[in-house]
mmCIF file as gemmi writes it, N, C-alpha and C atoms, coordinates in Angstrom:
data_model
loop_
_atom_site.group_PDB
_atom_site.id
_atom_site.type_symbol
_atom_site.label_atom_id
_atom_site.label_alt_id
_atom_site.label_comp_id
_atom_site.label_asym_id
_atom_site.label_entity_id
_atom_site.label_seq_id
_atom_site.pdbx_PDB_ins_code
_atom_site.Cartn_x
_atom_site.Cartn_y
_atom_site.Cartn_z
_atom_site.occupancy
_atom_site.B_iso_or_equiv
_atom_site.pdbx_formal_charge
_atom_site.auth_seq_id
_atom_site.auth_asym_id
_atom_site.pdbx_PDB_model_num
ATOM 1 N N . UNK Axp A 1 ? 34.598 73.951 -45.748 1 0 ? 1 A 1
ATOM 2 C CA . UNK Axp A 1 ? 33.339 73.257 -45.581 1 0 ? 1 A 1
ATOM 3 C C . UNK Axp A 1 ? 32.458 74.037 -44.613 1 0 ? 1 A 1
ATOM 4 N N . UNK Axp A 2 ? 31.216 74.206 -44.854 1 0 ? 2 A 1
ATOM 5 C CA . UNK Axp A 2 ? 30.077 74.826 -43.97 1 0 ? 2 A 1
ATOM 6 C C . UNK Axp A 2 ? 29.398 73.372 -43.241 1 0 ? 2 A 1
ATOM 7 N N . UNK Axp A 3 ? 29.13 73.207 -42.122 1 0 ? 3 A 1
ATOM 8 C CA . UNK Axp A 3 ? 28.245 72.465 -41.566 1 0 ? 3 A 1
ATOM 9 C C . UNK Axp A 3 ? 27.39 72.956 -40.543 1 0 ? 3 A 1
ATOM 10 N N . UNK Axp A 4 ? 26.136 72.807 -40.031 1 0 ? 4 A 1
ATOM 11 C CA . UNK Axp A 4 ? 25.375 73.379 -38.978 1 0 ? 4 A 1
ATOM 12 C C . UNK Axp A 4 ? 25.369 71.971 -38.26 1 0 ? 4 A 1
ATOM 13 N N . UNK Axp A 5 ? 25.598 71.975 -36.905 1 0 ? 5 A 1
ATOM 14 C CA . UNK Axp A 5 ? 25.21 71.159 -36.07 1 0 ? 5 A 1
ATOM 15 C C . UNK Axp A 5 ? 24.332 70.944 -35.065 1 0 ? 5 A 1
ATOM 16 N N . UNK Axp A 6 ? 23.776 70.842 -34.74 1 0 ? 6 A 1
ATOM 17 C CA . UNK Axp A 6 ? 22.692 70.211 -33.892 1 0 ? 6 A 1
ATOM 18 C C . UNK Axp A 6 ? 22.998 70.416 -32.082 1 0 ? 6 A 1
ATOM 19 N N . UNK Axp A 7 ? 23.447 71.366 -31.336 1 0 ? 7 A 1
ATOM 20 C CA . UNK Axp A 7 ? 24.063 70.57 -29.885 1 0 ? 7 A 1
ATOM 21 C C . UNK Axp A 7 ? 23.62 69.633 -29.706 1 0 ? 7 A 1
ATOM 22 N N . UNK Axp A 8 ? 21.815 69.871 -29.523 1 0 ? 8 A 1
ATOM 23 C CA . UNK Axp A 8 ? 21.21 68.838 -28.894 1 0 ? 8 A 1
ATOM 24 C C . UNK Axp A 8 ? 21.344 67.706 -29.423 1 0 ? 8 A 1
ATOM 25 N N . UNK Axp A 9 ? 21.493 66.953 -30.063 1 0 ? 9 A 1
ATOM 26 C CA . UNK Axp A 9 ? 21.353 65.804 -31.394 1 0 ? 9 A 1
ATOM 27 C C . UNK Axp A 9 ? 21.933 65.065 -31.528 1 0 ? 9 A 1
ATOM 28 N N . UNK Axp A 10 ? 23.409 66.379 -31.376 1 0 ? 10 A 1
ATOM 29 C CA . UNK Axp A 10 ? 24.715 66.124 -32.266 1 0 ? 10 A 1
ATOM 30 C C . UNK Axp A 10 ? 24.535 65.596 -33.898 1 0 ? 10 A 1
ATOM 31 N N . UNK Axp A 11 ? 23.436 66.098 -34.723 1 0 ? 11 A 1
ATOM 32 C CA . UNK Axp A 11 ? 22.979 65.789 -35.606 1 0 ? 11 A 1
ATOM 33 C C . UNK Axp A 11 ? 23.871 67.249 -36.698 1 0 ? 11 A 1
ATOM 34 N N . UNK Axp A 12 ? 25.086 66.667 -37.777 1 0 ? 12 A 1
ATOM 35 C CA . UNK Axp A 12 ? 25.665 67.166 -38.579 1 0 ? 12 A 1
ATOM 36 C C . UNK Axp A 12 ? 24.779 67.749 -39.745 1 0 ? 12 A 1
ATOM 37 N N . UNK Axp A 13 ? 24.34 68.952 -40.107 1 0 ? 13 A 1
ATOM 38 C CA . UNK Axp A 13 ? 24.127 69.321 -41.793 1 0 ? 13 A 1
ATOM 39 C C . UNK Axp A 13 ? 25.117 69.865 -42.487 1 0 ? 13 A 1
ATOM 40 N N . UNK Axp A 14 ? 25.536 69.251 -43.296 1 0 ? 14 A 1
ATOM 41 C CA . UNK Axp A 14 ? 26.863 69.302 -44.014 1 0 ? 14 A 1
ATOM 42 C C . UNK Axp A 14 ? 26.067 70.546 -45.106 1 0 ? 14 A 1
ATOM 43 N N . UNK Axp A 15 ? 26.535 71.13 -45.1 1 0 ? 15 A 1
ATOM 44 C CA . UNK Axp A 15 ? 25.999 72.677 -46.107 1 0 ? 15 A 1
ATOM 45 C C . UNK Axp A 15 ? 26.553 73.246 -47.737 1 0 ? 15 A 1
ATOM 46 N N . UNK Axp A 16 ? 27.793 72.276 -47.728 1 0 ? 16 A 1
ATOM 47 C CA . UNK Axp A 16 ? 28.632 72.294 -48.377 1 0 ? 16 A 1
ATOM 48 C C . UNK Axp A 16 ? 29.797 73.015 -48.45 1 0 ? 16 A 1
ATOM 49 N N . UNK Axp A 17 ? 31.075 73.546 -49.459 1 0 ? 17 A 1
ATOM 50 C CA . UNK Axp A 17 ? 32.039 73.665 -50.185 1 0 ? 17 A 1
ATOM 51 C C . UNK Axp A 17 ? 32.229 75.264 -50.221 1 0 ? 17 A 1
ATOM 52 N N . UNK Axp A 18 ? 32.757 76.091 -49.265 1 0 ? 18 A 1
ATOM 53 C CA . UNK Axp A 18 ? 33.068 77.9 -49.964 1 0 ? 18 A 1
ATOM 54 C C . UNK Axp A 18 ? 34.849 77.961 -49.712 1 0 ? 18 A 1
ATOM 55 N N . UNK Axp A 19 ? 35.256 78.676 -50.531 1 0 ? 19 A 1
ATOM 56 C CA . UNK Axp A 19 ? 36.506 78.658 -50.477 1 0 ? 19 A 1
ATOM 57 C C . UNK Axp A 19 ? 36.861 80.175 -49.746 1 0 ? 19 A 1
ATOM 58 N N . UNK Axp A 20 ? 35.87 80.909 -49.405 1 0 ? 20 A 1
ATOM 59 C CA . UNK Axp A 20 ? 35.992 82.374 -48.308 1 0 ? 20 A 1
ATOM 60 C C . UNK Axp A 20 ? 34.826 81.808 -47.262 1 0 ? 20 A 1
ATOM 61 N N . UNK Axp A 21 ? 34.796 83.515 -46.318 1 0 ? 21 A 1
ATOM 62 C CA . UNK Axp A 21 ? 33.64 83.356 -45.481 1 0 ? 21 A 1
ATOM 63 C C . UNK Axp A 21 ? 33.501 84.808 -45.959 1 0 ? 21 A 1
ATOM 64 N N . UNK Axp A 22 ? 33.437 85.363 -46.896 1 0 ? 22 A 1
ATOM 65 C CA . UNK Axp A 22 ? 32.77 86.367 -46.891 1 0 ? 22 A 1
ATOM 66 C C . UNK Axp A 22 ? 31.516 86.584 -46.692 1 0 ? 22 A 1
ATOM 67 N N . UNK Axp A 23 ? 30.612 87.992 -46.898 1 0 ? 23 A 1
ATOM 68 C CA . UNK Axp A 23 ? 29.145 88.112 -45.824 1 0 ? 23 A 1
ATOM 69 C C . UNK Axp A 23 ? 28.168 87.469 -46.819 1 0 ? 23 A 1
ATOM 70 N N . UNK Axp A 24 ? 28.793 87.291 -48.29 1 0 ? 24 A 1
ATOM 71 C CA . UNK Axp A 24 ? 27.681 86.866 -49.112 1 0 ? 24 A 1
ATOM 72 C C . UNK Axp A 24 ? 27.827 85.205 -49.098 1 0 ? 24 A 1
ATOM 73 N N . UNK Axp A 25 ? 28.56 84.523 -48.829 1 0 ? 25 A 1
ATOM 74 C CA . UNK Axp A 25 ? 28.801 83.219 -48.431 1 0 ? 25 A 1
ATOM 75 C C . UNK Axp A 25 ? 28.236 82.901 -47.361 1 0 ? 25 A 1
ATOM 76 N N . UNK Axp A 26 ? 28.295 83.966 -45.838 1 0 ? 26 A 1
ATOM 77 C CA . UNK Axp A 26 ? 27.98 83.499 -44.797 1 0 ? 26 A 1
ATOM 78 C C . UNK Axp A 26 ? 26.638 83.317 -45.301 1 0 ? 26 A 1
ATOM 79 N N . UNK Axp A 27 ? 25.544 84.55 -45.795 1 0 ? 27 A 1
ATOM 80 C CA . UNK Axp A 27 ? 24.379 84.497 -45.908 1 0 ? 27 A 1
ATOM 81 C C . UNK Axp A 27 ? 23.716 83.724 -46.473 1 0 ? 27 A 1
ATOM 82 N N . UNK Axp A 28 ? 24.659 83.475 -47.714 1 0 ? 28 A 1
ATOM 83 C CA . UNK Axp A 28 ? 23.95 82.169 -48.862 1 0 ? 28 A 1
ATOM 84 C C . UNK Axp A 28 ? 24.17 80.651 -47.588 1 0 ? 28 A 1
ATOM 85 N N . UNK Axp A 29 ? 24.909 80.16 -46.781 1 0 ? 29 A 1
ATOM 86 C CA . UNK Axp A 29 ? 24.7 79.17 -46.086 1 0 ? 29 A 1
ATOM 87 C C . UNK Axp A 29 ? 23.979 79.352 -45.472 1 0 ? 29 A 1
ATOM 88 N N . UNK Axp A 30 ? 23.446 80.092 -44.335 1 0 ? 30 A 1
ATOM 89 C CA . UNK Axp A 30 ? 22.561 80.356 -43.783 1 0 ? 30 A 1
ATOM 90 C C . UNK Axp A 30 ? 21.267 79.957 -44.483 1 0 ? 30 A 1
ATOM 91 N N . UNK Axp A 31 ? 20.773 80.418 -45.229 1 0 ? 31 A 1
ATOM 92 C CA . UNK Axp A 31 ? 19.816 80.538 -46.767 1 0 ? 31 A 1
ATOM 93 C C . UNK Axp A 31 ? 19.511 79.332 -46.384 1 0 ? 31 A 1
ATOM 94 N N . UNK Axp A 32 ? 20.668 78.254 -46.878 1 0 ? 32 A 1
ATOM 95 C CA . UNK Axp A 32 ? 20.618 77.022 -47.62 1 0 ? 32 A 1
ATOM 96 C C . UNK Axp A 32 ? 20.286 76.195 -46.154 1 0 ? 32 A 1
ATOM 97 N N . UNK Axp A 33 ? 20.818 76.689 -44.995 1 0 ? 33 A 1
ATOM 98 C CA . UNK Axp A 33 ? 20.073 76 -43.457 1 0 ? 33 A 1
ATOM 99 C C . UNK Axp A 33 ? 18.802 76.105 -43.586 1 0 ? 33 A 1
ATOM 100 N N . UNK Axp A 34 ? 18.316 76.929 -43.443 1 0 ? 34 A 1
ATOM 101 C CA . UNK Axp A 34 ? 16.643 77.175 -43.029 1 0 ? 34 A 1
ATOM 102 C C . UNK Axp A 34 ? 15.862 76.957 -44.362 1 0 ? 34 A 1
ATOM 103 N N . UNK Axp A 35 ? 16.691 76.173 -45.417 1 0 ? 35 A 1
ATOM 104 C CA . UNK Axp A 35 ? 15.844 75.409 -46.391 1 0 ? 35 A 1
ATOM 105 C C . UNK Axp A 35 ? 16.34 74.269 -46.707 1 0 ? 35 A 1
ATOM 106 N N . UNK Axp A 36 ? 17.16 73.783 -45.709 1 0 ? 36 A 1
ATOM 107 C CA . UNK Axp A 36 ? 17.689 72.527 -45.793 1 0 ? 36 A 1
ATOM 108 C C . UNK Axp A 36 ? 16.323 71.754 -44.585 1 0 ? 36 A 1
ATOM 109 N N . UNK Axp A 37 ? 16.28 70.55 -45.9 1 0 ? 37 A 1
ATOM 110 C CA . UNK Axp A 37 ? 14.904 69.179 -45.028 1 0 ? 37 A 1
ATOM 111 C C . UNK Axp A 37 ? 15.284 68.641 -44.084 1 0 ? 37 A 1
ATOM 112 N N . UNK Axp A 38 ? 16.538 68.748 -43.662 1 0 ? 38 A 1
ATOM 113 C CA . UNK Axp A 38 ? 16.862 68.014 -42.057 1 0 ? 38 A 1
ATOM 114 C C . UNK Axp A 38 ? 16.515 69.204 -40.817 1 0 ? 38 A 1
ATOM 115 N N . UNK Axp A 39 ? 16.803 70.305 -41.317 1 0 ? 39 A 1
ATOM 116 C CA . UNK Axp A 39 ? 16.594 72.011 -40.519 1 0 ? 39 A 1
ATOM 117 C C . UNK Axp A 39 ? 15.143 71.675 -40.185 1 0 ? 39 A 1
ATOM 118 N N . UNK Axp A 40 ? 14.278 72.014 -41.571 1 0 ? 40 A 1
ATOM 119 C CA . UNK Axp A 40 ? 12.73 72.139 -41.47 1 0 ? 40 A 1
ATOM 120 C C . UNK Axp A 40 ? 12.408 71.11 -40.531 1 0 ? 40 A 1
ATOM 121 N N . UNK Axp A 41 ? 12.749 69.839 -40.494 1 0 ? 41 A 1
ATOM 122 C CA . UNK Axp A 41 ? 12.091 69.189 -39.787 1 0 ? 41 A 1
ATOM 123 C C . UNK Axp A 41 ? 12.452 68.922 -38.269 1 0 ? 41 A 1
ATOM 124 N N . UNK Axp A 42 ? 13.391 69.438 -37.933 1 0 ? 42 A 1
ATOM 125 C CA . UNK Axp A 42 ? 13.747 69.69 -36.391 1 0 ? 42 A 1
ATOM 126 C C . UNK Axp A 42 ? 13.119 69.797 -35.476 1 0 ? 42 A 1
ATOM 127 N N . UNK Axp A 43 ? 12.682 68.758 -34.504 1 0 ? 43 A 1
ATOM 128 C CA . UNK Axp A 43 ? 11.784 69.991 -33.33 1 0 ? 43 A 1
ATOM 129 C C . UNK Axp A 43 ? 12.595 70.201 -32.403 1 0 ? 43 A 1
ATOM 130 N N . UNK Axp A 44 ? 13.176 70.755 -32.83 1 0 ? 44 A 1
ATOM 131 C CA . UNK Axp A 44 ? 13.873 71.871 -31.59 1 0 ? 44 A 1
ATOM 132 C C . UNK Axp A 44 ? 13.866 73.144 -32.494 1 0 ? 44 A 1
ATOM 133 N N . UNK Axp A 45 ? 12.717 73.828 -32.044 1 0 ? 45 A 1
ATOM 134 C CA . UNK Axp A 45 ? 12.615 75.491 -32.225 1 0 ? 45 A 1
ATOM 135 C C . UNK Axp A 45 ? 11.454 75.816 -30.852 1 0 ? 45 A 1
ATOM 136 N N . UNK Axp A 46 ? 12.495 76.975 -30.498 1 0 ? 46 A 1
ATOM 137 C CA . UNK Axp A 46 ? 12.769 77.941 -31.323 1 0 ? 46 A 1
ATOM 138 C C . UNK Axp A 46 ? 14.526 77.307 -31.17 1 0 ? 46 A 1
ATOM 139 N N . UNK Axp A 47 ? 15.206 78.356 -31.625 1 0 ? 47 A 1
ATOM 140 C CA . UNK Axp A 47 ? 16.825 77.827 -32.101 1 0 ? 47 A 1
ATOM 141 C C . UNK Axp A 47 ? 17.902 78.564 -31.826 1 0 ? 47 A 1
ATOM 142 N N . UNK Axp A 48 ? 18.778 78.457 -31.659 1 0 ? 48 A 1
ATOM 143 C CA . UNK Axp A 48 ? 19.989 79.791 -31.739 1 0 ? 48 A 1
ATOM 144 C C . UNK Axp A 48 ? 21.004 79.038 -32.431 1 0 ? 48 A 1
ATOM 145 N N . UNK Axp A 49 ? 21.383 80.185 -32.915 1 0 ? 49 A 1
ATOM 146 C CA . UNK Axp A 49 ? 22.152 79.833 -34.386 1 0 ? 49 A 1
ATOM 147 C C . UNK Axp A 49 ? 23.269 80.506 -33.532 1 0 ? 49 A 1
ATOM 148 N N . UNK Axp A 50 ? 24.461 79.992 -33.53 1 0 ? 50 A 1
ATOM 149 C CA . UNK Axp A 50 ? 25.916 80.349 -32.946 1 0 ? 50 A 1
ATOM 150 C C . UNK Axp A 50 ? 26.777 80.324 -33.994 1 0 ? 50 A 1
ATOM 151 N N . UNK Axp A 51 ? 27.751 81.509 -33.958 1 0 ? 51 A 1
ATOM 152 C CA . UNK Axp A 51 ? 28.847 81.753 -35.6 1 0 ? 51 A 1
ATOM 153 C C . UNK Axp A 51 ? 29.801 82.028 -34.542 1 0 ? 51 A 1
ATOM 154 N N . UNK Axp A 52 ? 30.976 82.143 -35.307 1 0 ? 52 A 1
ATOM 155 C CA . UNK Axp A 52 ? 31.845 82.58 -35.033 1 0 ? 52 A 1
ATOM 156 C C . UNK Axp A 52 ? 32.413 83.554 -35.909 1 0 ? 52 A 1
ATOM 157 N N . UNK Axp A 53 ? 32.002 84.152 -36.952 1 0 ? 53 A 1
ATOM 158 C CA . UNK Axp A 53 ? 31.991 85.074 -37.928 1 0 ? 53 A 1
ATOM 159 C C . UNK Axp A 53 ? 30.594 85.82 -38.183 1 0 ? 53 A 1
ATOM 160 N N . UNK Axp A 54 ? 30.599 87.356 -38.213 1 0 ? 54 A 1
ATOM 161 C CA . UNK Axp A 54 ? 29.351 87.519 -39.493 1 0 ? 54 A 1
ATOM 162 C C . UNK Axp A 54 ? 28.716 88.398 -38.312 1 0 ? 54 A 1
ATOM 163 N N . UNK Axp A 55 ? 29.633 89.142 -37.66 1 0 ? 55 A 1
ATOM 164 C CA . UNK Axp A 55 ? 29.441 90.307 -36.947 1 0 ? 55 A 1
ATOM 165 C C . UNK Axp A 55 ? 29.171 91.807 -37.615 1 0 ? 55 A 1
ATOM 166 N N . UNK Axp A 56 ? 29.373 91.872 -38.581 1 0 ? 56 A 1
ATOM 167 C CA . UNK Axp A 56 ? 29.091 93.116 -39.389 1 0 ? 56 A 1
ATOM 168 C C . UNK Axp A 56 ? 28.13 92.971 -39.782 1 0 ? 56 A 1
ATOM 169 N N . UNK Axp A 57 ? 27.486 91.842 -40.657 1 0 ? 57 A 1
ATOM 170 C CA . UNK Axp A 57 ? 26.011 91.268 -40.937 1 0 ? 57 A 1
ATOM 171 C C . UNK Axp A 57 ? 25.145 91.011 -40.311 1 0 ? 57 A 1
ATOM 172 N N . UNK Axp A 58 ? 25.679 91.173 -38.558 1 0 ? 58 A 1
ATOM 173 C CA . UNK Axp A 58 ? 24.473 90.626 -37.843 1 0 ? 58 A 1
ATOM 174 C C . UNK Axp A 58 ? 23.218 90.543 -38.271 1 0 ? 58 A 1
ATOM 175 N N . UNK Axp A 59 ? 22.477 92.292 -38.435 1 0 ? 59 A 1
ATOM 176 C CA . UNK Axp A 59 ? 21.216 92.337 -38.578 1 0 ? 59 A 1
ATOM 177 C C . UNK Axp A 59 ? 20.923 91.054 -39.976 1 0 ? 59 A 1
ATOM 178 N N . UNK Axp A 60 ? 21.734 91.176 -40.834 1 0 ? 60 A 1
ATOM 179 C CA . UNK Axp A 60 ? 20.845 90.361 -41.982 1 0 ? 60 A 1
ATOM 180 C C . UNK Axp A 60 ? 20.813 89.164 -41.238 1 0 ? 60 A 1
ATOM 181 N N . UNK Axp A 61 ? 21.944 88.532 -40.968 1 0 ? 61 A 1
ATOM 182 C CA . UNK Axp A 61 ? 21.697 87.328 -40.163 1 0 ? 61 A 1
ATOM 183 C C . UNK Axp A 61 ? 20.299 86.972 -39.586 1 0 ? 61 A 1
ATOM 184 N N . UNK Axp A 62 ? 20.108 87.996 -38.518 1 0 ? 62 A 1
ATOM 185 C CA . UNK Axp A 62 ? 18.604 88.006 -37.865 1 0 ? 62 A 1
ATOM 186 C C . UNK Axp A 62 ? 17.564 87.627 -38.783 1 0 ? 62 A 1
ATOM 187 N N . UNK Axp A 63 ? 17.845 88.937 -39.424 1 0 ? 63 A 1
ATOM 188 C CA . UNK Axp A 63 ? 16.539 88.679 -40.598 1 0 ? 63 A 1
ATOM 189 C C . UNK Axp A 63 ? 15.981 87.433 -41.226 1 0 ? 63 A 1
ATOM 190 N N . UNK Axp A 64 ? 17.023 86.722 -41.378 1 0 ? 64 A 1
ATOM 191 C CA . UNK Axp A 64 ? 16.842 85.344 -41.757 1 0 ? 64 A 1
ATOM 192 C C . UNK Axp A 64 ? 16.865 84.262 -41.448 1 0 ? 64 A 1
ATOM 193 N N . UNK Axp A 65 ? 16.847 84.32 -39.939 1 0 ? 65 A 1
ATOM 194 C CA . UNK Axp A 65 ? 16.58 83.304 -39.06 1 0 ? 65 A 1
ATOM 195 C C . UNK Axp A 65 ? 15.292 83.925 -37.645 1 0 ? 65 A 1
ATOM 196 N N . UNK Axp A 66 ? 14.9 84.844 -38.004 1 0 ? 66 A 1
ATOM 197 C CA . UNK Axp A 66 ? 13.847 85.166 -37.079 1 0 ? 66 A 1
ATOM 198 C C . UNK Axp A 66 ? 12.686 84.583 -37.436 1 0 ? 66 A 1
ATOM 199 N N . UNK Axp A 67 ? 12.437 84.873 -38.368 1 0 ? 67 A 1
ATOM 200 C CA . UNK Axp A 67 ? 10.584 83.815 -39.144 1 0 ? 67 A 1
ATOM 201 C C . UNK Axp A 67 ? 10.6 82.446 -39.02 1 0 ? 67 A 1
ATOM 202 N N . UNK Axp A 68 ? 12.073 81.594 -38.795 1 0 ? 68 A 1
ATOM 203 C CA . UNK Axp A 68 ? 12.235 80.116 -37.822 1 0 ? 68 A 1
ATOM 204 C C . UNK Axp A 68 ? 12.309 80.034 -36.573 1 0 ? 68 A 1
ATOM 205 N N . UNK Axp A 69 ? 12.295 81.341 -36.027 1 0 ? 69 A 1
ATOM 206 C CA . UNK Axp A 69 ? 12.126 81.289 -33.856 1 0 ? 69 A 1
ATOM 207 C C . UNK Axp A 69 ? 13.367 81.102 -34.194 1 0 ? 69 A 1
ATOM 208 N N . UNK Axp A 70 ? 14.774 81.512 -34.867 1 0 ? 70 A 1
ATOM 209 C CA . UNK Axp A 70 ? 16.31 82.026 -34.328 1 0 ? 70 A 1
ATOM 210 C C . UNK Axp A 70 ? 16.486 82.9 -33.549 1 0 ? 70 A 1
ATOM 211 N N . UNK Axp A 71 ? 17.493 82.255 -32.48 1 0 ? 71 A 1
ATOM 212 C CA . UNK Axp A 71 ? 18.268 83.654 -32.079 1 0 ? 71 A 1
ATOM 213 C C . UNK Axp A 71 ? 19.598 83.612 -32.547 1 0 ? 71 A 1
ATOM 214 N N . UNK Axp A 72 ? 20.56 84.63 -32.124 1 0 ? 72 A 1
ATOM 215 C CA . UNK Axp A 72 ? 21.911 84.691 -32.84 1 0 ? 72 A 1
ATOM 216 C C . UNK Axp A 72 ? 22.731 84.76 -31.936 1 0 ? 72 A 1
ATOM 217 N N . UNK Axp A 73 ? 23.916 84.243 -31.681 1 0 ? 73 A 1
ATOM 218 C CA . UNK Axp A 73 ? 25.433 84.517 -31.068 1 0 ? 73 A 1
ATOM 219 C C . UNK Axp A 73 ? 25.774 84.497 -31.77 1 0 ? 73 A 1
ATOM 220 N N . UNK Axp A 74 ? 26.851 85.237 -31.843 1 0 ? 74 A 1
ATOM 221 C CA . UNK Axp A 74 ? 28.593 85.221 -32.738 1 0 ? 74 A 1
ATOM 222 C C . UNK Axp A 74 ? 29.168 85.05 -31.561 1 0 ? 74 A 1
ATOM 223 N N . UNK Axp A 75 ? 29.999 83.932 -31.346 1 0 ? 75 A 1
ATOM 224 C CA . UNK Axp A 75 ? 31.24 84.153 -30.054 1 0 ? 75 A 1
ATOM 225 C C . UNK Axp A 75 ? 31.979 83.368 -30.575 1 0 ? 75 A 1
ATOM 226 N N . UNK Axp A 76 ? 33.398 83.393 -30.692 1 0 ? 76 A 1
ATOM 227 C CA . UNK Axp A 76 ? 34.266 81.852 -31.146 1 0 ? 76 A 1
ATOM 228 C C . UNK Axp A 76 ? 34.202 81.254 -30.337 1 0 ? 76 A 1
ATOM 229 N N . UNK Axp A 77 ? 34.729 81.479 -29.062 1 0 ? 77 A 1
ATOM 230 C CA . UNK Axp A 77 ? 34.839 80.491 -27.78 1 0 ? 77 A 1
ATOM 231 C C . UNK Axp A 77 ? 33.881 80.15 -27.665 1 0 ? 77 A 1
ATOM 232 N N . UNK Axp A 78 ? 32.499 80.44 -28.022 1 0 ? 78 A 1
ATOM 233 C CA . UNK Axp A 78 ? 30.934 79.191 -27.482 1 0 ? 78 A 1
ATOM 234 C C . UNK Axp A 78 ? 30.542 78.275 -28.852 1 0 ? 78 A 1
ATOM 235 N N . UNK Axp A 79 ? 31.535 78.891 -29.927 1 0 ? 79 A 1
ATOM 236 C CA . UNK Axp A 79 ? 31.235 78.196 -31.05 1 0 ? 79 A 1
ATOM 237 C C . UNK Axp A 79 ? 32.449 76.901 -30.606 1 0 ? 79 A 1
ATOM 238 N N . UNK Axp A 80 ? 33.614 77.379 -30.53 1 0 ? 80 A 1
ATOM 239 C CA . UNK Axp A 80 ? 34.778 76.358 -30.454 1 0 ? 80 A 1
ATOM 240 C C . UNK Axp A 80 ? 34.388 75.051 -28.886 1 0 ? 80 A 1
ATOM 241 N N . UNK Axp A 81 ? 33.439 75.405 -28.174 1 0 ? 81 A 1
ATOM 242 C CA . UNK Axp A 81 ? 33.285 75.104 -27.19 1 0 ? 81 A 1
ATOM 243 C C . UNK Axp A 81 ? 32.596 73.82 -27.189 1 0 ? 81 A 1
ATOM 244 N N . UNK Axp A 82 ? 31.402 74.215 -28.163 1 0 ? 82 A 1
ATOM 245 C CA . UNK Axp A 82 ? 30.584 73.056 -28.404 1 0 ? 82 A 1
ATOM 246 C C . UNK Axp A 82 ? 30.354 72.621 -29.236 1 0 ? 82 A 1
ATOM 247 N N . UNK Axp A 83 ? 31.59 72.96 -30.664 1 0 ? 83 A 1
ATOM 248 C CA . UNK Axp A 83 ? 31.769 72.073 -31.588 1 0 ? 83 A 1
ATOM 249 C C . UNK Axp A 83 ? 33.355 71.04 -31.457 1 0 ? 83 A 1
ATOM 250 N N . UNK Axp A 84 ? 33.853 71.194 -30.504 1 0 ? 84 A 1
ATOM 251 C CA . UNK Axp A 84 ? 35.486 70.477 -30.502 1 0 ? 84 A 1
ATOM 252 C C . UNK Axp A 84 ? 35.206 69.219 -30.988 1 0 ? 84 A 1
ATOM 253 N N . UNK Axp A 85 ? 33.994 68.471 -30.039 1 0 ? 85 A 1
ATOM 254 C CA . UNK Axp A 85 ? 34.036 67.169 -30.3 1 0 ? 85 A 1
ATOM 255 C C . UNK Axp A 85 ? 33.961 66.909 -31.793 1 0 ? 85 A 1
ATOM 256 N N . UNK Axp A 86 ? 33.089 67.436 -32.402 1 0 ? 86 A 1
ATOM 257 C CA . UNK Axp A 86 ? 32.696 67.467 -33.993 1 0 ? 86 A 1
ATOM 258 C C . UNK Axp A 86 ? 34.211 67.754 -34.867 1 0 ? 86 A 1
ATOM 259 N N . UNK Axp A 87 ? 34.37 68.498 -34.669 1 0 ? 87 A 1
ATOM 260 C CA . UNK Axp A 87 ? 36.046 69.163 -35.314 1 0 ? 87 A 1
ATOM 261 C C . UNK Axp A 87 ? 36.752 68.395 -34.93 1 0 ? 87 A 1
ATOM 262 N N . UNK Axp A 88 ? 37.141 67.618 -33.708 1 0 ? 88 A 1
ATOM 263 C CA . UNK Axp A 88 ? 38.171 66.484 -33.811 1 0 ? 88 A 1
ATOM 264 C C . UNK Axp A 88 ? 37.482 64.932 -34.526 1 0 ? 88 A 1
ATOM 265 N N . UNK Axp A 89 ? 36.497 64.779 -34.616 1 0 ? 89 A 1
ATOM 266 C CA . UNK Axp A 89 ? 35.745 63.803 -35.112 1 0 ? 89 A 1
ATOM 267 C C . UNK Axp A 89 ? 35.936 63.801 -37.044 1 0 ? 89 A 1
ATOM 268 N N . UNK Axp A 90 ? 35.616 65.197 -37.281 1 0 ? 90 A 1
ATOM 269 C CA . UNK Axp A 90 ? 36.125 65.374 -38.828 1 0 ? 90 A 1
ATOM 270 C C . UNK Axp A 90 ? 37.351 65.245 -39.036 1 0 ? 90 A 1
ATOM 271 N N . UNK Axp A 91 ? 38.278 66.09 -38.753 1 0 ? 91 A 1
ATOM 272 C CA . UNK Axp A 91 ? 39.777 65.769 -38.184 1 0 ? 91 A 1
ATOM 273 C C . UNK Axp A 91 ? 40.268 64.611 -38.512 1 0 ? 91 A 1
ATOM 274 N N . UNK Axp A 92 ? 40.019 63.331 -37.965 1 0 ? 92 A 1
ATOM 275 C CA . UNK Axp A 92 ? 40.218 61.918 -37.466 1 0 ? 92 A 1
ATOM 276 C C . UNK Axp A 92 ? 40.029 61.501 -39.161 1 0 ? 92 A 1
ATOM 277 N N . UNK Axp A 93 ? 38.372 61.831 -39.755 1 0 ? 93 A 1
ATOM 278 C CA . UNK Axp A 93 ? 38.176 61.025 -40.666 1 0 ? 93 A 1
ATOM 279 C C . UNK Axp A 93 ? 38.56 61.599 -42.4 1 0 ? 93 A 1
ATOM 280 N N . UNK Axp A 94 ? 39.67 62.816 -42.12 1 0 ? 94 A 1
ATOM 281 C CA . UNK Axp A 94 ? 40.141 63.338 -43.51 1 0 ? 94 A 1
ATOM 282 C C . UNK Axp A 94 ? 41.625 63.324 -43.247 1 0 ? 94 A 1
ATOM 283 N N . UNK Axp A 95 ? 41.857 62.647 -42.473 1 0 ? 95 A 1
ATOM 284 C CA . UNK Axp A 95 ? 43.471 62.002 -41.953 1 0 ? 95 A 1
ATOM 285 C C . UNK Axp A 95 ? 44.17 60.773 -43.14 1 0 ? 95 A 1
């Protein structure tokens, strides 16, 4: 499952269903964020988009979140950091 979350919000976009993370998966979710109607309508921009994958792709990454005021991390530990609550929350409800 792909989801983008919100820190501030804690507001879930469920992105859907990939069975890899390869770079053309990472990118096509990405894609599907910054044209997803809960994204567009956010005011919180500008934004940073945090992965924990998709270090070889960086630059495309950029590319496609710069014309929304993105910035980019890849770190696991700041991804795992401030999604736990969310991940034990999903966790709980596919039990």
């Amino acid at each position: 499952m792909y989801y983008a979350l919100d820190d501030y919000s804690q507001f879930l976009i469920d992105l859907g269903f990939a069975d890899n993370i390869s770079d053309d998966t990472i990118l096509h979710h990405i894609k599907k964020l910054m044209k997803h109607k809960d994204f567009k309508s956010s005011p919180k921009k500008p934004f940073t988009l945090m992965s924990s994958c998709g270090q070889d792709i960086e630059d495309k990454i950029i590319a496609l979140i710069k014309p929304h005021k993105g910035k980019l991390i890849i770190n696991t530990d700041t991804v795992i950091e401030k999604t736990q609550n969310v991940i034990d929350y999903l966790k709980k409800q596919h039990q």
